[in-house]
N, C-alpha and C positions, 0 to 999 in steps of 0.2 A: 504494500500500500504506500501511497506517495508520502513524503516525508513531512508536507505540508499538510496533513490532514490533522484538522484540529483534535483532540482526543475529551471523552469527557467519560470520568472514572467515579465509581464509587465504590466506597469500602465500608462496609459492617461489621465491626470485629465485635460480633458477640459472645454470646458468655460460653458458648458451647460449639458455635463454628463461625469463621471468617468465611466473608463473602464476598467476593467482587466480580463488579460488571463493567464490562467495557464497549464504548459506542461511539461510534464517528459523530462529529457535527456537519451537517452538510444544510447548507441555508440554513432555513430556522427548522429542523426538524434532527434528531434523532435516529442514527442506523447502528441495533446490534451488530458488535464486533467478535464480542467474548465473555464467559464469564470462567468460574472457578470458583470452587470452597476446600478448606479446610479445616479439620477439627483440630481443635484447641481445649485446652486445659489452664488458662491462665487466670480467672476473675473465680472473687470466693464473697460470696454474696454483695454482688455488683461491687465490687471494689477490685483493682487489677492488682493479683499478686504475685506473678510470676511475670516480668515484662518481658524477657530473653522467651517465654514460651511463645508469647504474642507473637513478639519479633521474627518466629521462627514459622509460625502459621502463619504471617501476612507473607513471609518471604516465599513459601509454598504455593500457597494460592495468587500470587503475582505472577508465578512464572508459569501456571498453567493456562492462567489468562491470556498470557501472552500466545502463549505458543497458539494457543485455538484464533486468537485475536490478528498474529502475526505481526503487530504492534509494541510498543515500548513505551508506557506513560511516564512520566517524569511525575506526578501530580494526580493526587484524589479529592476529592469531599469527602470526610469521615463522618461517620453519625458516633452521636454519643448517647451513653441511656444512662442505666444504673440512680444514681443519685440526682438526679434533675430537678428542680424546683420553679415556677413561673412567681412572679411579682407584680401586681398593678400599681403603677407608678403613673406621675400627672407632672408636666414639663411645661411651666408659665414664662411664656415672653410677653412683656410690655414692652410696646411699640415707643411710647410716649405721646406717641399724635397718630389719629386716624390713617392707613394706608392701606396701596394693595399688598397683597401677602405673595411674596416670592417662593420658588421653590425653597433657595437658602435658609427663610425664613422655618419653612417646614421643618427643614432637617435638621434646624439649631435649636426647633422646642423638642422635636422628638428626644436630638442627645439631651437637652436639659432632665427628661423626661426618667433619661436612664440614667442619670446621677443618685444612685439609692447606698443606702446603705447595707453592704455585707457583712454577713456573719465570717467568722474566721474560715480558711479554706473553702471559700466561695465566689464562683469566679462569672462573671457576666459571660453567656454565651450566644443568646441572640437577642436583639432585638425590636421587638413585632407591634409595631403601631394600629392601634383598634381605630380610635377618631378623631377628632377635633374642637373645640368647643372658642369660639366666639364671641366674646363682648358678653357672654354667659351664655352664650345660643351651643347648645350641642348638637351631635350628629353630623356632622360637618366629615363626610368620607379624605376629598380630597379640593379642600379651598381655597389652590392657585388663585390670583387674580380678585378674591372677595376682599371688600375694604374692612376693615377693624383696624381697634387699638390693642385689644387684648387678644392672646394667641394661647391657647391651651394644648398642648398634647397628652393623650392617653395614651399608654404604652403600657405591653406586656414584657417585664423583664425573665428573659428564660436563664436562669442562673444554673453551674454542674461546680463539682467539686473539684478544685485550681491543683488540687495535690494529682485526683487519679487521669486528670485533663492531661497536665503536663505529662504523666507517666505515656500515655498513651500516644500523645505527637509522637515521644521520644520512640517508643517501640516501631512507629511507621517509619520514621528517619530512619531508623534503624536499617528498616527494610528496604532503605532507597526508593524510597519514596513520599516527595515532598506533601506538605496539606496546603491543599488551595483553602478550605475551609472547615470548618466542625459544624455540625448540624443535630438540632436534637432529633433522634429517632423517630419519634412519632410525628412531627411534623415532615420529617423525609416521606415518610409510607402514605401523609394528606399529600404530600405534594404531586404520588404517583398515582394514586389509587382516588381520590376527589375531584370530581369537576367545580368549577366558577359557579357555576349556578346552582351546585348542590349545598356547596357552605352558604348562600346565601340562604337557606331555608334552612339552617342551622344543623351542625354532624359532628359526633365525636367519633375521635379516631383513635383506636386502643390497641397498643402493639404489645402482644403476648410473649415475652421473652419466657428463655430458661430462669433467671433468678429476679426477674422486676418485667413489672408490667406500666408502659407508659401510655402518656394519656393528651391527647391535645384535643382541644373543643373549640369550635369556631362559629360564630355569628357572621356572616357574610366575610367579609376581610377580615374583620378582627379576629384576631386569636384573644379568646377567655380566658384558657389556664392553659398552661403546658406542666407537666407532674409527673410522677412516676409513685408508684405503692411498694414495697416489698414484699410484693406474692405473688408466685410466676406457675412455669412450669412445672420448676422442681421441687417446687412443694407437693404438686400433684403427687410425683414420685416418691416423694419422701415419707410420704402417707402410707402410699400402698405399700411400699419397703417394712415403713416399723410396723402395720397391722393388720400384715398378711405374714406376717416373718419371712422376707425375701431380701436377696441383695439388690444394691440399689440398681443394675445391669438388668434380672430378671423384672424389677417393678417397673422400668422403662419400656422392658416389650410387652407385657402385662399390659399396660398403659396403651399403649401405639395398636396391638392385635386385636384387645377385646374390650379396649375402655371405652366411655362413653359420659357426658355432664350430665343424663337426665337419666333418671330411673324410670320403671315403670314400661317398656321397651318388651316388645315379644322377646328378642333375646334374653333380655333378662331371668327369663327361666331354664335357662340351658346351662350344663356345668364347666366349668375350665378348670383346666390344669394345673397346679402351682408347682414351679419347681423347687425339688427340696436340695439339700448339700448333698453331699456327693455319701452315698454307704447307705440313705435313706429313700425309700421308697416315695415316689408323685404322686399327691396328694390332688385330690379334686375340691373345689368350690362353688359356689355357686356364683354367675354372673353379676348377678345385682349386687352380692358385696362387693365386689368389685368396684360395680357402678356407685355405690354408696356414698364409698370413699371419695368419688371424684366428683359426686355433686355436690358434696360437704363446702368442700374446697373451693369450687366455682363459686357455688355462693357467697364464698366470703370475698373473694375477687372483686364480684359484679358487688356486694354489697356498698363496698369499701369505693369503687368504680361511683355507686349512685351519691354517695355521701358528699364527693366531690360534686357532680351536678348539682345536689341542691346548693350546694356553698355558693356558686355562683347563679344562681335563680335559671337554670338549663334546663329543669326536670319536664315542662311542658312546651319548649320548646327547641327539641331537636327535630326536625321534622324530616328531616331526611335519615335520623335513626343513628346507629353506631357501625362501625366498620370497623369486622378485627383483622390483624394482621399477627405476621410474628408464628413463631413456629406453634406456640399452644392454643391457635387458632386450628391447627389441625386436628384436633381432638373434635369425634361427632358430639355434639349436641352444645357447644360453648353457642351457638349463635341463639338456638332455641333457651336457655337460660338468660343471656345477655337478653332477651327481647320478656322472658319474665321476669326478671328483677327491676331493671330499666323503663320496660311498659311503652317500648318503643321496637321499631322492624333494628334488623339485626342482618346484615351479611359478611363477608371473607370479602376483604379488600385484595385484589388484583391488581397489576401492572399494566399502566395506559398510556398510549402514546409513544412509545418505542416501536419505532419500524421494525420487522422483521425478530422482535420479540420471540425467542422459544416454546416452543407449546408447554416444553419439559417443567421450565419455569414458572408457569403459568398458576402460581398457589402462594398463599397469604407469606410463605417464607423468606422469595424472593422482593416480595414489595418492598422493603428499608433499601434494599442496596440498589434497586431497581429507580426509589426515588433519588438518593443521594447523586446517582447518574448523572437523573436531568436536572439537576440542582445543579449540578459541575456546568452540566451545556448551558442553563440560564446564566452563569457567573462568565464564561466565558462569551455570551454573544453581548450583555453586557458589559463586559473590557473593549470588543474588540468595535462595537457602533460607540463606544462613550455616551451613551446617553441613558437616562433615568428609565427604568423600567415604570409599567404603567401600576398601580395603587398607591398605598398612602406614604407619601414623603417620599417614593422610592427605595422603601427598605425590604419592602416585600416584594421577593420574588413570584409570589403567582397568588 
């Protein structure tokens, strides 16, 4: 491939595998190139503890990329999950005298906006402008050009942890491979998996990790909360392991073969297998204990999930429902539980707008790394026209 071909990369180094995708930019659209994963062992409840393992699974899955891609990035967008917190914050310019409002103007109440204060080890990582408020007039999307004296920005400050942030550039440098940018998870997987007109009828998007579950909710352009929980996957697992007496290896296929979030299921009455240690005879069970354990669990997910919607007054209107992502969105019946705790439609967020896209691909897994992609292509066609992308102040990419 010609050496001028712009490249736009993403990387998810999650808890349990690295994932990267790689795509041509050609005008303003997206061509799969390549991807690649690797399992990894380096994060011990969303925290990175082993960086050299990182370092060693991003170096793995680069070069499988490559080779499928034929390509050489120099440069990704990384997502980040684990410990992520969002902030509402409010950024007041006085004019002093009545004027029109410039772009500049925009984007000097916005950073006013993210001047907050943090807590120790806590580091600004995006931030997402909801609206604008005028001489006390709010709702104000995007006010170029309206006269006022007084300029308000609201701003969603998305803050992650400065100590395991830095850990994690460092393990990609590592791997020779620069960061164009960091991106919180869940807003990567809205970016692939959400249309413009579907955030405007309001959607949360909840990306199902192995150790944390992230959470971004959105009112038209605004982003509400960007968050994360500390209940994921492998809790799932952790469950079945200590109350089925299994190792954590047999509760994970246990999990994947015959698990399921809802009880109550025809299956449910049919027996399964548990594997015992080795010298002891295979023990049968019944399917719905199984299932038990796993709706237990889901429900505390979604509960904890809906505790946040009411915090920010969401709970009647998400109308376009939730979108899950993330590998514990594979698990049958997480959408049918999300849509009863929630009381709202529920589906598996897929990858959209990538040309020539994989079919293989085509499952809530690949959405983080899938968005991160076009997040790289939007950063890049924004460097290369210079000029402000279209919503509020130009901080939002889509």
């Amino acid at each position: 491939m010609a050496s001028k071909t712009k490249l736009a990369v993403g990387l998810d180094a999650g808890s349990t595998c690295t994932r990267i995708v790689i795509c041509a930019l050609q005008n303003d659209s997206l061509k799969f190139l390549g991807h690649a994963e690797a399992p990894v062992q380096a994060w011990n409840r969303s925290r990175l503890s082993d960086q050299e393992a990182l370092t060693q699974s991003i170096r793995f899955a680069l070069h499988e990329a490559e080779l499928r891609a034929q390509v050489s990035p120099e440069s990704a967008v990384v997502g980040v999950g684990g410990s992520v917190a969002g902030i509402n914050s409010r950024g007041l310019y006085e004019f002093g005298r009545r004027r029109d409002i410039e772009p500049d103007d925009l984007r000097y109440a916005v950073e006013l906006g993210a001047r907050v204060r943090l807590e120790e080890d806590r580091q600004v990582l995006q931030i997402c402008p909801q609206d604008f408020t005028l001489d006390g007039r709010a709702g104000y999307r995007n006010p170029k050009g309206i006269t006022c004296a007084r300029l308000e920005a609201n701003v969603h400050v998305v803050t992650a942890s400065a100590q395991d942030h830095g850990a994690l550039i460092s393990a990609v440098h590592q791997a020779h491979l620069a960061v164009d940018e960091t991106v919180f998870e869940a807003i990567a997987a809205a970016y692939a998996s959400v249309l413009p007109e579907d955030r405007a009828r309001g959607v949360a998007v909840i990306d199902v990790g192995a150790q944390s579950t992230q959470i971004a909710i959105y009112d038209g352009d605004a982003l509400l909360l960007a968050t994360s929980i500390p209940v994921a996957g492998d809790h799932l697992t952790r469950d079945i392991s200590w109350l089925l007496k299994v190792d954590y290896e047999d509760a994970e296929s246990l999990k994947k073969e015959y698990g399921c979030a809802i009880t109550g299921m025809e299956s449910d009455r049919s027996l399964i297998e548990i594997p015992s240690p080795e010298g002891r005879a295979p023990r049968e069970a019944p399917r719905h204990q199984l299932n038990e354990i796993l709706e237990a669990r889901a429900e505390e997910i979604f509960d904890r999930i809906y505790s946040e919607i009411l915090r920010i007054g969401m709970e009647q209107s998400l109308l376009e429902g939730v979108i899950l992502t993330g590998g514990g969105a594979m698990l049958p019946g997480m959408c049918d539980m999300a849509e009863r705790i929630l009381n709202c439609q529920a589906r598996n967020g897929l990858a959209a707008g990538i040309e020539g896209w994989p079919s293989e691909l085509d499952n809530p897994v690949w959405t983080v790394a899938s968005g991160l992609a076009m997040y790289s292509g939007r950063l890049r066609l924004k460097r290369d026209v210079r000029r402000a992308s279209n919503g509020l102040a130009g901080s939002v990419l889509k």
